[in-house]
C-alpha positions as CSV (number, residue, x, y, z in Angstrom):
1,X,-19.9,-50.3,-42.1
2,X,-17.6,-47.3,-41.6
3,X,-14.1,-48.2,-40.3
4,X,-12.1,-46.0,-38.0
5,X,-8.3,-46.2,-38.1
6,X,-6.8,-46.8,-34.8
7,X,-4.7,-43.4,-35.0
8,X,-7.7,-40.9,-35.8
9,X,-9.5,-42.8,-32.9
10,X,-6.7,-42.5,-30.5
11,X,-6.4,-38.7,-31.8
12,X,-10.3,-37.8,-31.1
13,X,-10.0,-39.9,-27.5
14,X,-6.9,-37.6,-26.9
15,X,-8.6,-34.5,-27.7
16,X,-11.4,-35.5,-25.3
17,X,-8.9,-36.7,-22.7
18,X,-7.2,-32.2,-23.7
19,X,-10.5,-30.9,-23.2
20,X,-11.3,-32.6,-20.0
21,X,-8.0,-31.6,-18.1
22,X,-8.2,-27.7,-19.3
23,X,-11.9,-27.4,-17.4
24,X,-10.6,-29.4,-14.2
25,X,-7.4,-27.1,-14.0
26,X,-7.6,-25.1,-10.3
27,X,-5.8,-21.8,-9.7
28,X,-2.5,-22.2,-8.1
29,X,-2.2,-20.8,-4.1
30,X,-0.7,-17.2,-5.9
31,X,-3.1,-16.8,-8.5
32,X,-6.0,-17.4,-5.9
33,X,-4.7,-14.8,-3.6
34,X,-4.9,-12.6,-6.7
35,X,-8.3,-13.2,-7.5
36,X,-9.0,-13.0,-3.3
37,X,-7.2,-9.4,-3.6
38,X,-9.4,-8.5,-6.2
39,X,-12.7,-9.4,-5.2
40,X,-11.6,-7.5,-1.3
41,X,-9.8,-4.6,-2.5
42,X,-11.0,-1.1,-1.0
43,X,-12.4,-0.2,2.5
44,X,-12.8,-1.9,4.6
45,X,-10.3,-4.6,3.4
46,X,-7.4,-2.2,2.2
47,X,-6.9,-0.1,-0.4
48,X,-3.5,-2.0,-1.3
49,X,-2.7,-5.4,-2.3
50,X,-0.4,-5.4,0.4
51,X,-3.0,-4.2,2.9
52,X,-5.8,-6.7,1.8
53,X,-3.2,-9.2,2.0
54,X,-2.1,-8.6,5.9
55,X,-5.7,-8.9,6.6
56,X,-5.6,-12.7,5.2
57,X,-5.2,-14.6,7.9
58,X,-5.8,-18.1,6.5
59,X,-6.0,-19.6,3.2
60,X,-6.6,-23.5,2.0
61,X,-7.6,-25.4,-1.2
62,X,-10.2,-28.1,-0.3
63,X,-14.3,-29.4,-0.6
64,X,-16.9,-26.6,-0.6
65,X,-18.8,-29.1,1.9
66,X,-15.7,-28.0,4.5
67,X,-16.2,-24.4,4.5
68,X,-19.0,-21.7,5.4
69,X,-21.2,-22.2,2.6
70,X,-21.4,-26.0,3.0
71,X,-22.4,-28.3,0.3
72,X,-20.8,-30.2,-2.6
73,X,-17.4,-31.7,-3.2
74,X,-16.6,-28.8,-5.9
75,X,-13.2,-27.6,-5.0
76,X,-12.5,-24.0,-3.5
77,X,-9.9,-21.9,-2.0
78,X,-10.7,-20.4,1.7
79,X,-9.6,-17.3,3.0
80,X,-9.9,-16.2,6.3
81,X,-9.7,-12.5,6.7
82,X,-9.7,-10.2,9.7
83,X,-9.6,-6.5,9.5
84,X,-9.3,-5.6,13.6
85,X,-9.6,-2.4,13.0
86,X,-11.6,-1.0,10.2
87,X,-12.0,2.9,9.4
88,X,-14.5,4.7,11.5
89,X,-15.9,3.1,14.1
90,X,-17.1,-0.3,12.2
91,X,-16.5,-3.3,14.9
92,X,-13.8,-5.7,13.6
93,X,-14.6,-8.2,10.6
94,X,-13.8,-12.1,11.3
95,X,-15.0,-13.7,8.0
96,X,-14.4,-15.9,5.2
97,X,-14.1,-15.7,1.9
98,X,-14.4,-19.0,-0.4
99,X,-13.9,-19.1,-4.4
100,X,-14.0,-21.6,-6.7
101,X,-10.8,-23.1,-7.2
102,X,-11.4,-23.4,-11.3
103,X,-13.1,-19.9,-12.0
104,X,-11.9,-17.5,-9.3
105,X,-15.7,-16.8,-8.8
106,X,-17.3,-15.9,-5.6
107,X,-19.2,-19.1,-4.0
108,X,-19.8,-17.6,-1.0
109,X,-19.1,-14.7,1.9
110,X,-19.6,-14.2,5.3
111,X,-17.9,-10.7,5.1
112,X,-20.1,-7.2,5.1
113,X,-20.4,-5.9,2.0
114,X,-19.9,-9.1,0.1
115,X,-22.6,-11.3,1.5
């Protein structure tokens, strides 16, 4: 029978424990904002980061099964944006935009041009 000393078992149970904790990590408040910028920048959301971020009324960290695209307990950020008054004569946008708090990816829009 193969015997496994108690320090290269707690060394492999450690490196599971590492492994686990890097793919749970979520984006901090700033860094999602970043990602939000990103993923809005250009008309009809601003062609700034400062102008995309004016138009971010409301952001929050919590359950996908909370927000507009419903479902699932993953974890997302939220950002509510309004742009009153687009360019031209587009009517104002009232939307949301919700990323996954671990990837930055989209999960979901109810925004034109991103749904």
């Amino acid at each position: 029978m193969l015997r496994i000393s108690t320090s290269i078992a707690v060394a492999i149970g450690c490196l599971l424990a590492l492994s686990c904790g890097v793919n749970a990590a979520e984006l901090g408040e700033k860094q999602a904002v970043k990602r939000a910028v990103a993923i809005l920048k250009g008309n009809p959301y601003g062609e700034t980061d400062a102008e995309v971020i004016a138009n971010l009324r409301e952001r929050r960290l919590g359950a996908r099964s909370d927000t507009v695209c419903g479902g699932g307990a993953t974890r997302v950020w939220s950002f509510h944006v309004v742009v009153p008054e687009p360019a031209g004569d587009a009517s104002p946008i009232d939307g949301w935009l919700v990323i996954d708090a671990a990837s930055g990816r989209i999960v979901c829009a109810n925004l034109p041009m991103l749904d």
